[in-house]
LOROZA-857743 format. One record per atom (N, C-alpha, C, O): x, y, z; residue in three letters. Coordinates in steps of 0.001 Angstrom, whole numbers, plus 524288, in hexadecimal, padded with zeros to 5 digits. Layout:
N
+-------+-------+-------+---------+
|     x |     y |     z | residuo |
+-------+-------+-------+---------+
|     X |     Y |     Z |     ALA |
...
+-------+-------+-------+---------+
END
This chain:
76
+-------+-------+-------+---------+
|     x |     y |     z | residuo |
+-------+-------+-------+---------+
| 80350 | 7FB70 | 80000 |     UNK |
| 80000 | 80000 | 80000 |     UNK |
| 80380 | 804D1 | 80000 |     UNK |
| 807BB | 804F0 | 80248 |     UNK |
| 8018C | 808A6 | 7FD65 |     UNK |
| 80588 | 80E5B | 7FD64 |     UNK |
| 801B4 | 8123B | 7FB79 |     UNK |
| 7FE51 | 81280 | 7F812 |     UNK |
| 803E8 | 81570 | 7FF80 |     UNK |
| 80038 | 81AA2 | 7FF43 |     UNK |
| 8033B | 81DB2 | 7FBE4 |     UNK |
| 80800 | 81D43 | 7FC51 |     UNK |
| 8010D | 82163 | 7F7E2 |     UNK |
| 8031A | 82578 | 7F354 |     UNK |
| 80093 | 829DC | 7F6AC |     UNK |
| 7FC65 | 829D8 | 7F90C |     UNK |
| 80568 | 82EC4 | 7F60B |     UNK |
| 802FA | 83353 | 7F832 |     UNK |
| 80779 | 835B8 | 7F517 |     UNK |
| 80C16 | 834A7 | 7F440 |     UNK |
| 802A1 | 83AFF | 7F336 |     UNK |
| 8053D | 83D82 | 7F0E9 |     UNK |
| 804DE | 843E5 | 7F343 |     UNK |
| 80075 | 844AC | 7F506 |     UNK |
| 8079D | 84794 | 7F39F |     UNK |
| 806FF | 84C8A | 7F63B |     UNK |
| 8075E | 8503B | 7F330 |     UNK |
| 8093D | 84EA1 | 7EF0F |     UNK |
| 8064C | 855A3 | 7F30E |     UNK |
| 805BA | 858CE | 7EE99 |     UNK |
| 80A50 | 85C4C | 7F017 |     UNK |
| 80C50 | 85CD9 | 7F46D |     UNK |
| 80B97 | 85E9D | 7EB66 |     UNK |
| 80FDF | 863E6 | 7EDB6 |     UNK |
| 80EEF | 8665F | 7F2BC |     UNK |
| 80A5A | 86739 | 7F3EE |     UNK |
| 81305 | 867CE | 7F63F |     UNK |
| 812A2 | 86A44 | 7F9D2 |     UNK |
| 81060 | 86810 | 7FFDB |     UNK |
| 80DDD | 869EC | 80382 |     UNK |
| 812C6 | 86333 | 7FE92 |     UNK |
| 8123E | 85E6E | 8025A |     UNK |
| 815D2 | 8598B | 80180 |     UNK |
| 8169A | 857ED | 7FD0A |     UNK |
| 817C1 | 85773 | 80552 |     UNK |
| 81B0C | 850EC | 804C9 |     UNK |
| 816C6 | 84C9D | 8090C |     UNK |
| 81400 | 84CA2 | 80CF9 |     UNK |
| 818AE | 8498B | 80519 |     UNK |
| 816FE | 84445 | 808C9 |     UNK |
| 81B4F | 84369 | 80D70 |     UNK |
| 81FE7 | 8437D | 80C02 |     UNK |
| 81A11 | 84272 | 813DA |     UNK |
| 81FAB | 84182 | 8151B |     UNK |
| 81D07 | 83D29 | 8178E |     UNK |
| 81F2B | 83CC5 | 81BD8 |     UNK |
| 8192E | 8394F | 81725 |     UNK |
| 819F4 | 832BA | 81833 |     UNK |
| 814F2 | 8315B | 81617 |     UNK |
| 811CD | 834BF | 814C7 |     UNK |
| 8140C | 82C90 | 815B2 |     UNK |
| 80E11 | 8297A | 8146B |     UNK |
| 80F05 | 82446 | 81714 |     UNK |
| 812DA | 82165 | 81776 |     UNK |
| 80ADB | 82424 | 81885 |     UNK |
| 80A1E | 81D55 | 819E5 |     UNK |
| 8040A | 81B57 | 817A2 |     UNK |
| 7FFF6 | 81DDE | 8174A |     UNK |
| 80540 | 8158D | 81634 |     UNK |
| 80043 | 8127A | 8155B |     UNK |
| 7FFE1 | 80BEE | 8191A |     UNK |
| 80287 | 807EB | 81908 |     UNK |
| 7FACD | 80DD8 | 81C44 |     UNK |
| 7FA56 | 8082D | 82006 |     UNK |
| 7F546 | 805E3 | 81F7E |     UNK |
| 7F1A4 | 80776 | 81CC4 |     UNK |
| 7F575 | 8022D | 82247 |     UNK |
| 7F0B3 | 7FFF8 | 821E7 |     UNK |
| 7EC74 | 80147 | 826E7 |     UNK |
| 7EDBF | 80115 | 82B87 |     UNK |
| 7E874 | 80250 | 82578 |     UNK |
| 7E539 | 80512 | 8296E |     UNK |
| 7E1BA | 7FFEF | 82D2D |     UNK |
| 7DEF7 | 7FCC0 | 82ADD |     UNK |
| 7E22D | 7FFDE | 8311B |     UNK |
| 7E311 | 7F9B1 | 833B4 |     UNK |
| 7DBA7 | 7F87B | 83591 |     UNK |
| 7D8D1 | 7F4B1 | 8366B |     UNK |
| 7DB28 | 7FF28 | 83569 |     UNK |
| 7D624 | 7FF52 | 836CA |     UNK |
| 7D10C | 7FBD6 | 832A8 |     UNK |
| 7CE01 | 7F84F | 833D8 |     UNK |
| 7D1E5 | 7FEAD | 82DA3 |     UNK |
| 7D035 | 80045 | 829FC |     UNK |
| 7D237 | 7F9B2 | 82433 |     UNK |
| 7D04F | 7F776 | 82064 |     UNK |
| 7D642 | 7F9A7 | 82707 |     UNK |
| 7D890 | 7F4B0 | 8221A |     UNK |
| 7DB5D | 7F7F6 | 81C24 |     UNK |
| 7DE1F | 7F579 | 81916 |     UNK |
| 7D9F1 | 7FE37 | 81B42 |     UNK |
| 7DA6F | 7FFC5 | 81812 |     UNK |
| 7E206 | 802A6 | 81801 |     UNK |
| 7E54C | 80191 | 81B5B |     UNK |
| 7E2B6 | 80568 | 81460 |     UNK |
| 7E837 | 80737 | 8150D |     UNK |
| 7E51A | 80DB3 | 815F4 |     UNK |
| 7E0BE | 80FAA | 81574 |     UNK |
| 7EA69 | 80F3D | 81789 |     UNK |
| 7EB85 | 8149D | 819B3 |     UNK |
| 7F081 | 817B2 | 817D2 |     UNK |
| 7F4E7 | 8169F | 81971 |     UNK |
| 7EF96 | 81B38 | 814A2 |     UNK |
| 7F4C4 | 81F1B | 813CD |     UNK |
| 7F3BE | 82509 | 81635 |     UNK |
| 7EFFC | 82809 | 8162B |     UNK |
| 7FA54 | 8253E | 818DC |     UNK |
| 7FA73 | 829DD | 81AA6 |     UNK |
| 7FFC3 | 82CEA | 819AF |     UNK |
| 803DE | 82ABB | 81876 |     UNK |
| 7FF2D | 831EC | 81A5A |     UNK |
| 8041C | 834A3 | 817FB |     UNK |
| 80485 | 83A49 | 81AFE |     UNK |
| 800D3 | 83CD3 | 81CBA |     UNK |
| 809B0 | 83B88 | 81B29 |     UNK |
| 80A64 | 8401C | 81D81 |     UNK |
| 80BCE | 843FC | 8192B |     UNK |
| 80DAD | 841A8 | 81566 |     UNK |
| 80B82 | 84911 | 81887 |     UNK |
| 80C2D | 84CB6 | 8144A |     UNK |
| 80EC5 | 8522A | 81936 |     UNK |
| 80D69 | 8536C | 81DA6 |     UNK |
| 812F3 | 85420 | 8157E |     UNK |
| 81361 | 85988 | 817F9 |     UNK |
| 815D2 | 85DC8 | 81401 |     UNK |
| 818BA | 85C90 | 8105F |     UNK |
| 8141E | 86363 | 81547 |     UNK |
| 81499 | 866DA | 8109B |     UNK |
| 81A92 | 866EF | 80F83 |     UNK |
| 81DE1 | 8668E | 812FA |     UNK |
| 81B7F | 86768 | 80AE9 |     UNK |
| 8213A | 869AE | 809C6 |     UNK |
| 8237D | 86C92 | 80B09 |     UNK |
| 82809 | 86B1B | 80B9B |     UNK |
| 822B2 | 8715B | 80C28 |     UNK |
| 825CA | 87514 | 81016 |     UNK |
| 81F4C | 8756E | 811AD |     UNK |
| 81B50 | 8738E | 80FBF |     UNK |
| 8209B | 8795D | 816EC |     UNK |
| 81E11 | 87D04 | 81B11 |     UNK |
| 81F1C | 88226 | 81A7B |     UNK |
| 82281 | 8839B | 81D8F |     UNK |
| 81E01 | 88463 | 81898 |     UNK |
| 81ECD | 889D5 | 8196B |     UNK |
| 81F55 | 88D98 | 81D51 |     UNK |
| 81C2A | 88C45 | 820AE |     UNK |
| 82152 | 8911C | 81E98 |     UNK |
| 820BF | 893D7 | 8238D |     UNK |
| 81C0B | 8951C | 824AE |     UNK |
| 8199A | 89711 | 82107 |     UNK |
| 819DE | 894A6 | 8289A |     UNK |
| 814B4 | 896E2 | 82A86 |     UNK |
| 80F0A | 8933A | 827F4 |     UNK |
| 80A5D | 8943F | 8286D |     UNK |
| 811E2 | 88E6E | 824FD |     UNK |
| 80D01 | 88C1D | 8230D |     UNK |
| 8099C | 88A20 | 82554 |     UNK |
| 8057F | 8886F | 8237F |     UNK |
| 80BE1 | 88A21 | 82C52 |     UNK |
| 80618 | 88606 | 8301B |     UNK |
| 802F4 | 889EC | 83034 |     UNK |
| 7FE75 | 8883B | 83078 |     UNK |
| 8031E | 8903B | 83015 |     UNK |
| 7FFE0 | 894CB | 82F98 |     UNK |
| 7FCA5 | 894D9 | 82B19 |     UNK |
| 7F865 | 89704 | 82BB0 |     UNK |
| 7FD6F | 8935F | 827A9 |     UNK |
| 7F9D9 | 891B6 | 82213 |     UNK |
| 7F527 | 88E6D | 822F6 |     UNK |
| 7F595 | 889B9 | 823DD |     UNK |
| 7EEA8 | 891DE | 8229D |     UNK |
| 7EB58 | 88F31 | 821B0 |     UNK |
| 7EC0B | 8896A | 81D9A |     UNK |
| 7EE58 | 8899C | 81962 |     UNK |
| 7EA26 | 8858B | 81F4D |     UNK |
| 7E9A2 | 880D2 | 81D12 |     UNK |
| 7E854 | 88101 | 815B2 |     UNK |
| 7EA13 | 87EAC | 811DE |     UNK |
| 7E3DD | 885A6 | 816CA |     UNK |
| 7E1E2 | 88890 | 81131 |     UNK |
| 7E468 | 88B0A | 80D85 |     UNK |
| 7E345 | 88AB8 | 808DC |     UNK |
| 7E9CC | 88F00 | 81042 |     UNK |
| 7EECC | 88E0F | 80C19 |     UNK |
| 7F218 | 88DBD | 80A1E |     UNK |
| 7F50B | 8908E | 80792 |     UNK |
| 7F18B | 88755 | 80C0D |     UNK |
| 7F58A | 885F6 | 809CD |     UNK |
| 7F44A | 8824A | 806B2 |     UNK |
| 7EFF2 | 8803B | 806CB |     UNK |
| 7F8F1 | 880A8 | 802AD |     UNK |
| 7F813 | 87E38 | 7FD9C |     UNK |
| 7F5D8 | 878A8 | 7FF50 |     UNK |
| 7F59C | 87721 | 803DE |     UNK |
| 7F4A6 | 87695 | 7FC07 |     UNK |
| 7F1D6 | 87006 | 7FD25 |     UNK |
| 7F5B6 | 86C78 | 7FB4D |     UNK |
| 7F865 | 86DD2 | 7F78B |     UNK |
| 7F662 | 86838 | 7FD59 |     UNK |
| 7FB02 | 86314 | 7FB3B |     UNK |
| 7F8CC | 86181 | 7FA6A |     UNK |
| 7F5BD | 861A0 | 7FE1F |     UNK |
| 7F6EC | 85ECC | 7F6D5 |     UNK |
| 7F4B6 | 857FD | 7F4B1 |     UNK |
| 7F5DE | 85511 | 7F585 |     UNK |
| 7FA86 | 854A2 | 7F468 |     UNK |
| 7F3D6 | 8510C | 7F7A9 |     UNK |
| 7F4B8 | 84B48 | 7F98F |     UNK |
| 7F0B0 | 846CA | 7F728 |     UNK |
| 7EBFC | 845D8 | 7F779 |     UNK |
| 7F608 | 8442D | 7F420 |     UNK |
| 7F159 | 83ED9 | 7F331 |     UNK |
| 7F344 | 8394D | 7F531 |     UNK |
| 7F7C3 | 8386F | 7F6A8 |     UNK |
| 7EFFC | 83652 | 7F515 |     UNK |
| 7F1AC | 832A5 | 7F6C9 |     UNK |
| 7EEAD | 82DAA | 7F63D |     UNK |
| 7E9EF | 82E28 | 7F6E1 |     UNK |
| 7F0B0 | 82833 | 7F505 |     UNK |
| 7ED24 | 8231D | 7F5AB |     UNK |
| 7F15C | 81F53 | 7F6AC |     UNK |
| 7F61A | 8200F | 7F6F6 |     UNK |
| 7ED8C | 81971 | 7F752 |     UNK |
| 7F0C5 | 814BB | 7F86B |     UNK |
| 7F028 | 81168 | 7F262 |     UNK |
| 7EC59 | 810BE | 7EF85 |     UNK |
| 7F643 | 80F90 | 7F1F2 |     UNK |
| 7F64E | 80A82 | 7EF54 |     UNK |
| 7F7B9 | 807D6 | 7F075 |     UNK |
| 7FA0A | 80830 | 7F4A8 |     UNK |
| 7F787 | 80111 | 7ECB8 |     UNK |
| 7FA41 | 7FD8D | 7EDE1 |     UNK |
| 7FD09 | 7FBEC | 7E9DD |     UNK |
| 7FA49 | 7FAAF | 7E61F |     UNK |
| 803E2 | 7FB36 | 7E8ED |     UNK |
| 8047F | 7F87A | 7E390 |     UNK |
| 802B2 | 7FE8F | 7DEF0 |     UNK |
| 80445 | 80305 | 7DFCC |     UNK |
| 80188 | 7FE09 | 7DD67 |     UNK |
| 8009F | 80016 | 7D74A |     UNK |
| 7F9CE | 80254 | 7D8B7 |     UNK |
| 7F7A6 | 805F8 | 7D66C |     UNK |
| 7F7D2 | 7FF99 | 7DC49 |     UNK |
| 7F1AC | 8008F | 7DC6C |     UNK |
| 7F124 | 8052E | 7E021 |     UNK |
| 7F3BA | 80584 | 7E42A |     UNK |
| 7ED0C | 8095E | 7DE4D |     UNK |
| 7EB67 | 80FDA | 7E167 |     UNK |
| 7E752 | 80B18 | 7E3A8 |     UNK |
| 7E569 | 807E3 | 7E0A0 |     UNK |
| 7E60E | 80B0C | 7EA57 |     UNK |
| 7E2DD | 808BC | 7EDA2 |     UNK |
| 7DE98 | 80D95 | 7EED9 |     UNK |
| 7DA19 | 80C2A | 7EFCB |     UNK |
| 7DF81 | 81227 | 7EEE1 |     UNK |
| 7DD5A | 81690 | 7F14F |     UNK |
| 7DA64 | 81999 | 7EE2E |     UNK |
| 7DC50 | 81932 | 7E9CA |     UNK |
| 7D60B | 81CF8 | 7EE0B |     UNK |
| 7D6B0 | 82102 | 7EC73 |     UNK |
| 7DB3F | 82524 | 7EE04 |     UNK |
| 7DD85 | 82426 | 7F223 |     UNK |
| 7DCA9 | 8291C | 7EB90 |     UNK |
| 7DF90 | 82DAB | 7EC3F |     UNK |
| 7DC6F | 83152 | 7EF64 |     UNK |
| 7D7E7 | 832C8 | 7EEB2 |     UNK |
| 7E0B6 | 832DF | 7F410 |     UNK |
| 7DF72 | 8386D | 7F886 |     UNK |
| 7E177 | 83AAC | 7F53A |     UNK |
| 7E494 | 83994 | 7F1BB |     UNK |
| 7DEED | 83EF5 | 7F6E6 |     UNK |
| 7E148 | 8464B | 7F470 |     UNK |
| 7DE93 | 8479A | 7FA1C |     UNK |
| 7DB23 | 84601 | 7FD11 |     UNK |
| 7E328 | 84C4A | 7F983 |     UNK |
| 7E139 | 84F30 | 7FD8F |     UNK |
| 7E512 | 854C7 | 7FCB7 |     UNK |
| 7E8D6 | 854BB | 7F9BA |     UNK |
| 7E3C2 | 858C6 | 7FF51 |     UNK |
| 7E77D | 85E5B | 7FDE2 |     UNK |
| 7E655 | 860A1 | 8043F |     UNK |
| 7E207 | 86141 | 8064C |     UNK |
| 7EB8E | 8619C | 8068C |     UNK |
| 7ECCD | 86449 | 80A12 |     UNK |
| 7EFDF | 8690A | 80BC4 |     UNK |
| 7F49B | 868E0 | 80AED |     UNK |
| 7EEBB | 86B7E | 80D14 |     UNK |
| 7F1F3 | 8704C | 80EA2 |     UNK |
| 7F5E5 | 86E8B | 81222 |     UNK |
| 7F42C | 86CB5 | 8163A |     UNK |
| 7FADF | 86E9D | 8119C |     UNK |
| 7FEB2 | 86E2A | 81560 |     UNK |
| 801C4 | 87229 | 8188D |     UNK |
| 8050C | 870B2 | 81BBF |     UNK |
+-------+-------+-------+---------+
END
C-alpha cells in the first residue's frame, strides 16, 4: 500500500505515513506539510491572506489508484 501526496508551490511534504486502521479494517494515510519559508510577521496574517497550497492525495497498490483523489487548498 502507498500513499501519493502531492503539494502545491509554496509548501513541502516533510513525512507521510500509510497504516492499517485496526478499528475500521480499512487503510489510513497521513502526512505532515509545512510552508517554505515564513515570513516575518506571517503568524499576524489573517488565514484569508494568505495564498492557498494545494494538496492532493490517494492510496495505491502496485500500479492500481485504490482511492478516489483528496484535494484540498490551505492557507499556510
Amino acid at each position: 500500500m502507498e500513499g501519493v501526496v502531492s503539494i502545491g508551490s509554496g509548501a513541502q511534504l516533510v513525512e507521510q505515513q500509510v497504516y492499517k486502521n485496526t478499528v475500521t479494517g480499512g487503510w489510513r494515510l497521513v502526512f505532515t506539510v509545512k510552508p517554505d519559508i515564513e515570513p516575518a510577521g506571517a503568524e499576524k496574517t489573517p488565514p484569508e491572506r494568505k495564498p492557498l497550497v494545494e494538496m492532493r492525495s490517494f492510496l495505491k497498490y502496485k500500479d492500481r489508484v485504490l482511492t478516489e483523489t483528496w484535494t484540498y487548498g490551505a492557507a499556510l
